[in-house]
N, C-alpha and C positions, 0 to 999 in steps of 0.2 A: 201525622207523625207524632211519636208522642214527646208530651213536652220537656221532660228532663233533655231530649237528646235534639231538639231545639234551641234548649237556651244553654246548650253544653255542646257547640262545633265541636269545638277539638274531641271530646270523648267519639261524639259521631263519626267523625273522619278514622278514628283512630279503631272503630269498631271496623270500618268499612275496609283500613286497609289491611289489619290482622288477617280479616277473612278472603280480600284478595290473593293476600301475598304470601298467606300460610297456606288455605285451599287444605285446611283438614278439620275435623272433630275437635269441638272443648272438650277437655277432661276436667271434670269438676267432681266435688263430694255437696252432699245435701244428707241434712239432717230434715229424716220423712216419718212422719206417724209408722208408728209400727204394721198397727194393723190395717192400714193406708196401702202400704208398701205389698205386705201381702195379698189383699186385692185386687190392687193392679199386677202384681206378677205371676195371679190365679187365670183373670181376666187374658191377659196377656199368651196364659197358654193355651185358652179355646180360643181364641182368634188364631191361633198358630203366628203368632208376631213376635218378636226382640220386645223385652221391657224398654227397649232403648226408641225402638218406631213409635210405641204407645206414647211415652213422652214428647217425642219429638213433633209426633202428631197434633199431641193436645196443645205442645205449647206454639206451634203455627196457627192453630185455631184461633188461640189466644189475641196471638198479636194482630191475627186479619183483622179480626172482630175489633178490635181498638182501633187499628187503621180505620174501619168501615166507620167508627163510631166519629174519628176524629174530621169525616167529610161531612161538608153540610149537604142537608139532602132539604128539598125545596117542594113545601108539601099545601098546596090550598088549604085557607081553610074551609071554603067549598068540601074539597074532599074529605078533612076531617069530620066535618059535620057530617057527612052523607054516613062514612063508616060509623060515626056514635048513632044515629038515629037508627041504624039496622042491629046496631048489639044490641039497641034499648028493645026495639022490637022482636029480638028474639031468632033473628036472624043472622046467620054467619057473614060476616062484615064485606070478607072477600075470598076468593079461592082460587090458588093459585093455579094456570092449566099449562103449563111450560115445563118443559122435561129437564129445565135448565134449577138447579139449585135456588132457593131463596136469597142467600145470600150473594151469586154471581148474579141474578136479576137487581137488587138492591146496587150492586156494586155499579151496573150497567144504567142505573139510574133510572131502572124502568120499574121497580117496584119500590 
């Protein structure tokens, strides 16, 4: 979790109950690079998406990835070594064979 909203319950609570008890969309304004703005809302048209999903996408990415970050993941260092000695050697360290996402492996503690 991250840590402002740790050492700040109340804002926490108060994120959690907005979103309960309203159950709609933030309407917000954001000052964005010009030509930022344009690419993603170029971007946004060959995907055939809402500028609105592309944001909202990225910014879940975000937060998982900081969730992901904020877990301790429990790694030998057996294993480290074994992956540095195969980069040094020129060999790809490991390769993924699961249909499942990198990141839902990592999250499931298995990669």
């Amino acid at each position: 979790m991250n840590p402002y909203l740790t050492q700040n319950p109340g804002l926490r609570e108060y994120l959690n109950f907005s979103t309960v008890v309203y159950g709609m969309d933030k309407n917000t304004s954001l000052r964005i690079n010009t030509e930022l703005w344009r690419k993603a809302k170029v971007l946004a048209a060959m995907r055939g998406k809402t500028l609105k999903s592309i944001i909202e996408e990225l910014l879940a990415r975000e937060i998982e990835a900081e969730e992901l970050l904020d877990e301790e993941i429990d790694v030998s260092e057996e294993a480290i070594n074994f992956l540095e000695r195969r980069r040094i050697m020129g060999e790809i360290p490991f390769i993924i064979v699961n249909d499942k996402k990198a990141v839902d492996l990592v999250g499931e503690g298995r990669g």
